[in-house]
C-alpha positions as CSV (number, residue, x, y, z in Angstrom):
1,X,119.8,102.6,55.0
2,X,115.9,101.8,56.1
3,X,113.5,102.7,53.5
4,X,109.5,102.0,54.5
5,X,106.7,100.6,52.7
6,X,103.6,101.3,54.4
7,X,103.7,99.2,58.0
8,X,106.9,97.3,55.8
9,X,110.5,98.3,56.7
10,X,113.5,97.8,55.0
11,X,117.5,98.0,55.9
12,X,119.8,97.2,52.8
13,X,123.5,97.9,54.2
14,X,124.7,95.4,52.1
15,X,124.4,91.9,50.1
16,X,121.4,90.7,52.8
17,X,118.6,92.8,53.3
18,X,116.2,92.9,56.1
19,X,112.7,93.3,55.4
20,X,110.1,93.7,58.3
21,X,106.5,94.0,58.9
22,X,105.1,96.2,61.7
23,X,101.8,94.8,62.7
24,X,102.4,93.7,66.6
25,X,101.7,90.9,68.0
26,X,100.1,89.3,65.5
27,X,100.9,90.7,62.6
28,X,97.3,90.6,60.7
29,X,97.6,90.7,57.2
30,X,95.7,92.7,54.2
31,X,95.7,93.6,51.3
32,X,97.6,96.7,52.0
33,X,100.3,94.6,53.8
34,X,101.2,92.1,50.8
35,X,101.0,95.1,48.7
36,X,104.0,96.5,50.4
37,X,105.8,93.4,50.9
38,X,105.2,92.9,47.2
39,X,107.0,96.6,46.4
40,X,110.1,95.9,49.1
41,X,110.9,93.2,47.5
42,X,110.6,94.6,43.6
43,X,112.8,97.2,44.9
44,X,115.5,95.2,45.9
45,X,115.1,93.3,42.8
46,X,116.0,96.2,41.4
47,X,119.6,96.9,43.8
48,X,122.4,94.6,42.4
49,X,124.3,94.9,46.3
50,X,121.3,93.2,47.6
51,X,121.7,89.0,47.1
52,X,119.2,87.6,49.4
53,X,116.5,89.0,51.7
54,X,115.4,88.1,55.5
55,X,111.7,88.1,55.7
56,X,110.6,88.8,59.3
57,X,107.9,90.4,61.8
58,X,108.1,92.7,65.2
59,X,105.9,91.0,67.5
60,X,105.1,87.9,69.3
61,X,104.0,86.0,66.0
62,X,105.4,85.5,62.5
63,X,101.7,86.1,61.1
64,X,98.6,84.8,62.1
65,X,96.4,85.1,58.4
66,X,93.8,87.7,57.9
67,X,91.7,89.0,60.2
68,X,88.8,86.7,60.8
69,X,86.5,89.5,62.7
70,X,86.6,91.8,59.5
71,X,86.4,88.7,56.8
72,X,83.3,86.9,58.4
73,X,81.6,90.9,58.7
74,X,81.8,91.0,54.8
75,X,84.2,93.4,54.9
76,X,86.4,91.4,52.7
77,X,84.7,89.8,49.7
78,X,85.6,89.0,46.0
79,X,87.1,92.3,44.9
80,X,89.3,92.5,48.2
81,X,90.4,88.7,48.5
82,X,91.0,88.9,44.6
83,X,93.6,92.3,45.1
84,X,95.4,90.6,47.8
85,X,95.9,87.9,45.7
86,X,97.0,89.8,43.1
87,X,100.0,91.1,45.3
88,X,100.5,87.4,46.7
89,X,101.6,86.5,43.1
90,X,104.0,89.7,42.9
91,X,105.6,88.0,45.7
92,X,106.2,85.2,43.8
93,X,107.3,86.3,40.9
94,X,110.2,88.7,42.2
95,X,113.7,87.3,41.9
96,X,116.0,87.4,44.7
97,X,115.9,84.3,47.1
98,X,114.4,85.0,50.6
99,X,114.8,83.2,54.0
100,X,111.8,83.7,56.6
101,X,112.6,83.9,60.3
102,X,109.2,82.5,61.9
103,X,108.7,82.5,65.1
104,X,105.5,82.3,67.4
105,X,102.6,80.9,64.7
106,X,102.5,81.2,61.2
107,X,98.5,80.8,61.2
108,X,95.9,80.4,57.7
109,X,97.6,82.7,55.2
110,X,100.2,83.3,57.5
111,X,101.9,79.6,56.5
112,X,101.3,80.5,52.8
113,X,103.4,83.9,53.4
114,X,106.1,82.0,55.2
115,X,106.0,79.1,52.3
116,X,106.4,81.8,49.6
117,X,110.1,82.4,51.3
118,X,112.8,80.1,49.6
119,X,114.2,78.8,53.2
120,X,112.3,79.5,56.7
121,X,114.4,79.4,60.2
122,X,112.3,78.3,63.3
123,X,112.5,77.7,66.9
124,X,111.1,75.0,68.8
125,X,108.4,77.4,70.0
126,X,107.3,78.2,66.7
127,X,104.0,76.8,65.2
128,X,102.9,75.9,61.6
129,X,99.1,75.8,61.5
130,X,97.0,75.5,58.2
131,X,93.8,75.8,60.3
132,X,91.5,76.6,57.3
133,X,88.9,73.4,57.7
134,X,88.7,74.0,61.6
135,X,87.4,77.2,60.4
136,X,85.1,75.9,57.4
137,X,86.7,77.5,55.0
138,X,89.1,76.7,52.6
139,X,93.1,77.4,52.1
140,X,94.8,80.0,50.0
141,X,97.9,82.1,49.6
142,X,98.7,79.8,47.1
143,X,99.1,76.9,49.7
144,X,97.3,74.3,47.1
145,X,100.8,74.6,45.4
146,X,103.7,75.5,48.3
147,X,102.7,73.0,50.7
148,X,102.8,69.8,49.1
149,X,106.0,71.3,47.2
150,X,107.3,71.4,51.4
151,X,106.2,68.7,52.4
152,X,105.0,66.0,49.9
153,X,101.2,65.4,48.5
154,X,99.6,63.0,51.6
155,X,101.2,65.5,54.2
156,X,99.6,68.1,52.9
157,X,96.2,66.7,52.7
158,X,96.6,65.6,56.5
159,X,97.7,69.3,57.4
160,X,94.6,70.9,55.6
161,X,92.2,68.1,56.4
162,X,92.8,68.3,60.0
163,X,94.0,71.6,60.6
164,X,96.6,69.8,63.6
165,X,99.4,72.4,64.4
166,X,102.6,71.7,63.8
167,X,105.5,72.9,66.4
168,X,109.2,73.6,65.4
169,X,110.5,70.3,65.8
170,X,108.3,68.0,64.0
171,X,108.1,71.3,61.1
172,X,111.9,70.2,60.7
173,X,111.7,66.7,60.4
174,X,108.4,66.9,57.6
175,X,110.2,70.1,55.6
176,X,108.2,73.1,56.9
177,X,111.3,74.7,58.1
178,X,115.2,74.4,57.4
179,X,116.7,75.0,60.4
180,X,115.5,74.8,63.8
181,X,117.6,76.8,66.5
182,X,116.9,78.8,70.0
183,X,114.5,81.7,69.9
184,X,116.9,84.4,71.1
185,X,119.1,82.8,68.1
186,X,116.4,83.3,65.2
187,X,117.3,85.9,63.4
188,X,120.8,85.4,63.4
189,X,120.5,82.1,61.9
190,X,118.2,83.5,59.3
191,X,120.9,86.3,58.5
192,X,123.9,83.7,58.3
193,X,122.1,81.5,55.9
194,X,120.9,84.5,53.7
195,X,124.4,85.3,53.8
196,X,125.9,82.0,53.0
197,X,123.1,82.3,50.0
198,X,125.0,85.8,49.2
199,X,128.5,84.4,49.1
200,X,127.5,82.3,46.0
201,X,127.5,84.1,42.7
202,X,125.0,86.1,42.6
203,X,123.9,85.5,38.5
204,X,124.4,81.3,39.3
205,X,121.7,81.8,42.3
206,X,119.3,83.7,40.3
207,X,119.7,81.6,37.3
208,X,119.2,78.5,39.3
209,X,116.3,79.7,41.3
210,X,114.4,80.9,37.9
211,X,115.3,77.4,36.6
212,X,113.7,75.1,39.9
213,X,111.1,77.6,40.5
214,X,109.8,77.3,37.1
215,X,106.4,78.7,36.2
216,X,105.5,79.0,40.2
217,X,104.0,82.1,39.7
218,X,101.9,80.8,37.5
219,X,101.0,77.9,38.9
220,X,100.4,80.5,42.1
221,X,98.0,82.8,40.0
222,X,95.7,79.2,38.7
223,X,95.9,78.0,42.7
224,X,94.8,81.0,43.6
225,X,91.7,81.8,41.1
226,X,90.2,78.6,42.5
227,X,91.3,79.0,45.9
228,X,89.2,82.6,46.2
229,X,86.5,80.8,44.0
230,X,86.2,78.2,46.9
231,X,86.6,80.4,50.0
232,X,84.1,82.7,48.5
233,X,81.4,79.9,48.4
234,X,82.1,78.5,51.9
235,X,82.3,82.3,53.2
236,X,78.9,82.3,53.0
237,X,77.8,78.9,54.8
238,X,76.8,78.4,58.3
239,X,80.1,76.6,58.7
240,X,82.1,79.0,58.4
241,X,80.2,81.5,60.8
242,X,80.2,78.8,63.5
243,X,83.9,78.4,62.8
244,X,84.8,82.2,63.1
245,X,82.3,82.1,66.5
246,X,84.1,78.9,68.2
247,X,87.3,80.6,67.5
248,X,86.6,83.8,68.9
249,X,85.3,81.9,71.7
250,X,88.1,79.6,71.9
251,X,85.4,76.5,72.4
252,X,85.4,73.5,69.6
253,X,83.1,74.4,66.5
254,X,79.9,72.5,66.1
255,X,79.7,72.2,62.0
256,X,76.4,71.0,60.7
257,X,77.5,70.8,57.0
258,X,75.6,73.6,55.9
């Protein structure tokens, strides 16, 4: 059965349930969109058949962040950034473990989506990018807590002081991603280790994922407060215009510290 959520799908026919943003190619998110994925995945909370969840995306990318045009236009200030975040930490707070099949780029907020799944599966194609200082501006989604939780504390610092992309291989070997297989295999693999996730009781897996996860939510809804705080401030610098420009024009920024 496929039940929808705004541009989110989902298809629970048993213990493993596929849900799926509709947003091609890039898969732009808003507001709107984390609000749906937020109530797909409460509702499935909420279905003792369903034991684990595939998070993926129609389209040539995973999700490439927010869209910069409409942010650096003003059309997404305090109020909006602070709503999305809101839904962000729904997403973290819901119970049933979820594996994230990324392919293409998972870009900005995009990597803090994919990092608030459990497990992600990638293909060598795909591409991990916290790109937030080449843009002046600074990370969120929570990432101040998921990524050094992925991949250790002076990683983490490299990824978001350089904003380098990462490809599939090298996201395996640091702990961006689980599993690395062939893009025309991506899915699948996500669905066989959801389901391998399913096969264990399904009370033990709850009870253990409450257990290592902690406060996370919590520690997600602090990040975030300061997070917003910070990207607000640096939203309005000439930074962060230059770095919206140079991207749009795909030429290197020219940051002045102001």
């Amino acid at each position: 059965m496929t039940v929808q959520f705004g541009d989110v799908s989902v298809d629970n026919g048993g213990p493993v349930a596929t849900v799926e943003f509709h947003r091609p190619p890039n898969n732009h998110f808003d507001h709107a969109l984390i609000r749906s994925l937020a109530d797909a995945f409460e509702a499935l909370d909420g279905d003792p058949a369903c034991r684990a969840i595939v998070l993926c995306s129609e389209g040539r990318h995973f999700c490439a962040g927010a869209d910069l045009p409409a942010r650096s236009s003003g059309a997404a200030g305090p109020a909006a950034g602070g709503a999305l975040y809101d839904e962000a930490v729904r997403l973290f707070r819901t119970g049933t473990p979820v594996v994230a099949a990324v392919q293409g780029a998972a870009t900005g907020g995009g990597l803090g989506l994919a990092l608030a799944a459990d497990f992600r599966v990638a293909c060598p194609e795909s591409r991990f990018w916290a790109n937030f200082a080449r843009l002046g501006f600074h990370h969120g989604f929570g990432l101040t807590v998921t990524l050094p939780a992925a991949v250790g504390q002076q990683r983490a610092l490299e990824l978001l002081y350089t904003g380098r992309r990462v490809p599939g291989e090298e996201a395996l070997r640091i702990g961006l991603c689980d599993r690395l297989v062939p893009a025309d295999r991506l899915r699948a693999e996500a669905h066989e280790m959801a389901a391998e996730i399913a096969a264990s009781a399904p009370l033990a897996v709850r009870s253990i994922r409450e257990t290592m996860r902690g406060d996370l939510a919590a520690r997600i809804r602090a990040a975030t407060d300061r997070e917003l705080a910070e990207q607000e401030r640096l939203r309005r610098t000439d930074d962060y215009r230059e770095g919206v420009r140079a991207t749009a024009e795909r030429r290197p920024a020219r940051f002045g510290g102001t």
